[in-house]
N, C-alpha and C positions, 0 to 999 in steps of 0.2 A: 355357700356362705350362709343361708337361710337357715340350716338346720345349726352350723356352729350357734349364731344369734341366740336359736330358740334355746340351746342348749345353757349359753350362759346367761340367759335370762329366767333360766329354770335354777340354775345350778345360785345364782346370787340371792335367792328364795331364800335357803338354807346354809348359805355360808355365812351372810351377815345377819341371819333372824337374830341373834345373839345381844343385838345392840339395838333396841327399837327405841331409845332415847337418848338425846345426846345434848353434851352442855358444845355452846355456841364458844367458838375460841376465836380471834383473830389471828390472823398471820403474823401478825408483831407479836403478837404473844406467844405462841407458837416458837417463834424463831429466841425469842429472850429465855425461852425453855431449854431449847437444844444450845443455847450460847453457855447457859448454867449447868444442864446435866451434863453437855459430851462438848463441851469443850468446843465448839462450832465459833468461827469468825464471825463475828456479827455483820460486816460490813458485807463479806462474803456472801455469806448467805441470803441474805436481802437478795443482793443483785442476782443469786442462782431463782430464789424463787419470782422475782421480779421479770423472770426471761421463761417462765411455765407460763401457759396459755390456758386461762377458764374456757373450758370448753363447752359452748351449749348442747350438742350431740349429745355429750357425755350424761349430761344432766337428763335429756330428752330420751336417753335409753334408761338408764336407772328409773325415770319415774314412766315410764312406761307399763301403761295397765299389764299385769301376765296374762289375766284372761283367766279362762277354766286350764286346769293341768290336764295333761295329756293322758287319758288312759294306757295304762301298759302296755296294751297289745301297742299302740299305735307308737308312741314313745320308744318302743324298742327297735323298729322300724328303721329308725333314724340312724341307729347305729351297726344292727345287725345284719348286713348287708355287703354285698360279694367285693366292693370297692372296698370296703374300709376291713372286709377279711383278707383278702389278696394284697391288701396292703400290708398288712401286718406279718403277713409270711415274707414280704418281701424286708418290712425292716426286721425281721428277725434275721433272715439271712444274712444283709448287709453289718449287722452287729453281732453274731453269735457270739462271738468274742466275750463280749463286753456282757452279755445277759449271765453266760456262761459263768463268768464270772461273777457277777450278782447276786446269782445263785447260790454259789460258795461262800461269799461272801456274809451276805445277809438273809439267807434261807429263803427267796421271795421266787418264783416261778416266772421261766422269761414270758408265757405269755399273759401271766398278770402287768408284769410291768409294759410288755408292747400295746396291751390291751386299754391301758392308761393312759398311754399316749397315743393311742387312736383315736378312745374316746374323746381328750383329750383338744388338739392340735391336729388330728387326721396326720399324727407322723412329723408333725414339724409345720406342714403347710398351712396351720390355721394357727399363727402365733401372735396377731393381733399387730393393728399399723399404726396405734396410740403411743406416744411419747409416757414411757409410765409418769413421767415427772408431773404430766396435763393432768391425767388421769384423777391422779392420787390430791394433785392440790385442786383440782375442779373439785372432789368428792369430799374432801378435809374441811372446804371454807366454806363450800356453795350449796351442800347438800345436808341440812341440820338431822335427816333423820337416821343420817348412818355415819355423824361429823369424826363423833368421837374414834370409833371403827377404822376409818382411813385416813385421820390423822395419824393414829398410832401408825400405819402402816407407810404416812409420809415419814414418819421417821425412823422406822427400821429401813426402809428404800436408802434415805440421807447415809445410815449409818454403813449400809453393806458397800453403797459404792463406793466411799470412802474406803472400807476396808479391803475392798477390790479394787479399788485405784479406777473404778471407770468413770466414765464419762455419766454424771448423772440427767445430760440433757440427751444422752442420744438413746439410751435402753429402750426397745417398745415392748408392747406388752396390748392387755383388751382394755376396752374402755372404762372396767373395775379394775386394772393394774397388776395384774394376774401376768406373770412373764416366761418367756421362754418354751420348750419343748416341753415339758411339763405343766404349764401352767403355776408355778407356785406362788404366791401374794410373799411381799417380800420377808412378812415373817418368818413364814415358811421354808425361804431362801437360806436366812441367816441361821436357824436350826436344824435343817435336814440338807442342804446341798452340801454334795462333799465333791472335792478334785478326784474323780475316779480314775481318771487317766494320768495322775501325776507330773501335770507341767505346773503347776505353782498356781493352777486359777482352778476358779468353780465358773464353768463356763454353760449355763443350761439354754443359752438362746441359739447357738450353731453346734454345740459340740454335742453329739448323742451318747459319747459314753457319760458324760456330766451328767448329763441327762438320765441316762438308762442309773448308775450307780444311784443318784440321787433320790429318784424313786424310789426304787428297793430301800433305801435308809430310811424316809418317811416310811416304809410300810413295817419294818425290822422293828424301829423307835415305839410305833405305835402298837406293837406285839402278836408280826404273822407269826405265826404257827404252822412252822416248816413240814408239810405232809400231811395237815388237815384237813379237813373238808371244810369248805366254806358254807354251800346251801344245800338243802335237797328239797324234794318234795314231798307234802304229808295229805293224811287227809286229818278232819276235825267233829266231833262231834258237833251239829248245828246248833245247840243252844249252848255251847260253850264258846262258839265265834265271840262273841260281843266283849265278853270277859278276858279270853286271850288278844286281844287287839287292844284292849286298855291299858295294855303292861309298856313298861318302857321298854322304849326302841333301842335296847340294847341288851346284851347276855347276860342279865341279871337272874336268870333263872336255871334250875337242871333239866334232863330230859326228863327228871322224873317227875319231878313238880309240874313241869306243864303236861304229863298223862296223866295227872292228878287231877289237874284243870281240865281235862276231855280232851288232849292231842292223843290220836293214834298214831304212830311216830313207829314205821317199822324197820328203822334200818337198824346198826349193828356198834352205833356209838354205843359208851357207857351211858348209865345211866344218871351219873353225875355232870355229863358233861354242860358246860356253860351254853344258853342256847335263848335264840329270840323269837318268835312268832311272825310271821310276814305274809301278806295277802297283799296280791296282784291281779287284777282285770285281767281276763281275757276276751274273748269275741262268745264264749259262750258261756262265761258267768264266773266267778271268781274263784284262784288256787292261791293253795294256800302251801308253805315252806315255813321248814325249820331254817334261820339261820344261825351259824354256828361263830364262831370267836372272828374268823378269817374275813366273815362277811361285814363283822363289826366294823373291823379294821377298814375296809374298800370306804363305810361311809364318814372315816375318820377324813377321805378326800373331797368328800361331798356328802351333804347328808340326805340327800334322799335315796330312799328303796328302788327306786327307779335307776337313779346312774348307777349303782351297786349292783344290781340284776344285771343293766346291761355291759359293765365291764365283765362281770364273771360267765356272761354265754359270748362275748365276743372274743374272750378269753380262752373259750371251750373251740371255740370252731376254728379258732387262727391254729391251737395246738393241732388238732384233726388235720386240716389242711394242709398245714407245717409239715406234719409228720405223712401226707399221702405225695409230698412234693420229693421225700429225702432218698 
């Protein structure tokens, strides 16, 4: 459970840096909002949110120092590892089916998408024992410097389970509101989970094809690129590090342009291809990688280089594995 922790106190670094200031709303106000734009019972909802629990935990984890980050080598550690690889053959087996199908479906590789929910939930078993309802209204009212951020997401929460008819007091999820075998925040929910298995619900906290199909759709949505490479390794000319690390953190550039910039880059892509620059610690001094369009895509679920590395090598070894078990 120590390493989930570490992981979503990494992973909240860069999911909400987006909002480092926020206007202070009250919960009346709040609720007079969703009574006018979506049509919300007032009376109702009072007493829904009057029955959430401010949680100090919750508060005590969010503002909890991170500390220095993890260097690669050790950070990777966490996740690449014989438990969480023999897991992931094991839920590949238990669902071929449904990856199978994913596959077909939205062009995404089953061991990206198992590899995502290893990272993930370790499979389902790390799905968080918070009431998302606490979560989300502890962080909306009580927590000014990410208010805005998880309001919006108390009310895309209000809106989905109304439109899934659930219970919005009983969903759990992590102590950022993040829910299900995927982890996804409930916006995320309400734009990329699909009913994979066609019973009439989108079910991502027990059902793994929900689950498994859903993935794959956020990674489709977000534009993988069925049969590309995601990373590789390069080497660089040493006085052009400084300058290729300065560029944005995404495939804003070609292969060519960054050989132009000092990458020696020998693989067998075109020369046009969309492509990012990436440096990673190791134990005996730092490597460096092309990432390509696919790798973009991994930090569209997290934005750090770090969780994106190690989905796509825990990705690597569950397929190897996978494939030495069949």
């Amino acid at each position: 459970m120590k390493h989930y922790q570490v992981y979503i106190q990494f992973a909240l670094l860069f999911f909400c840096s987006f909002n480092v200031t926020a206007e202070v709303v009250s919960q009346e106000t709040f609720i007079d909002r969703m009574v006018e734009e979506h049509a919300f019972d007032k009376s109702d909802l009072t007493q829904l949110l009057n029955k959430a629990k401010v949680k100090k935990s919750i508060l005590k984890a969010m503002s909890r120092p991170a500390g220095k980050a993890k260097p690669w080598y050790e950070y990777r550690l966490i996740f690449i590892k014989d438990k969480r690889i023999n897991g992931g053959v094991n839920f590949w087996k238990e669902n071929v089916k449904a990856l199978k199908r994913a596959k077909a479906t939205y062009g995404v590789p089953p061991e990206i998408i198992v590899a995502i929910i290893g990272v993930e939930t370790l499979y389902g078993k790390n799905k968080g024992n918070f009431r998302v309802i606490d979560a989300l209204k502890t962080l909306a009212f009580h927590y000014p410097r990410r208010a805005d951020f998880f309001r919006s997401e108390l009310e895309h929460y209000l809106l989905l389970t109304r439109e899934e008819k659930l219970n919005p007091l009983a969903q759990k999820g992590s102590y950022a509101g993040a829910m299900g075998i995927g982890q996804f925040m409930p916006s995320s929910f309400r734009r990329y989970a699909v009913d994979f298995d066609g019973d009439g619900k989108r079910n991502i906290w027990t059902n793994n094809v929900d689950a498994i199909g859903s993935v794959a759709n956020y990674f489709h949505r977000f534009g993988w690129e069925t049969g590309q490479p995601v990373i590789k390794a390069t080497q660089v000319e040493t006085k052009a590090v400084e300058k290729l690390l300065s560029l944005a953190f995404e495939p804003q550039y070609t292969l060519q342009q960054l050989k132009q910039m000092g990458l020696r880059y020998q693989g067998d892509e075109a020369d046009n291809t969309p492509s990012m620059f990436i440096d990673l610690e190791t134990k005996i001094g730092t490597a460096y990688w092309v990432g390509f369009k696919n790798y973009y895509v991994i930090t569209r679920y997290n934005h750090s280089k770090h969780y994106a590395m190690a989905v796509f090598q825990l990705a690597e070894e569950i397929a190897n594995r996978y494939e030495q078990t069949r």
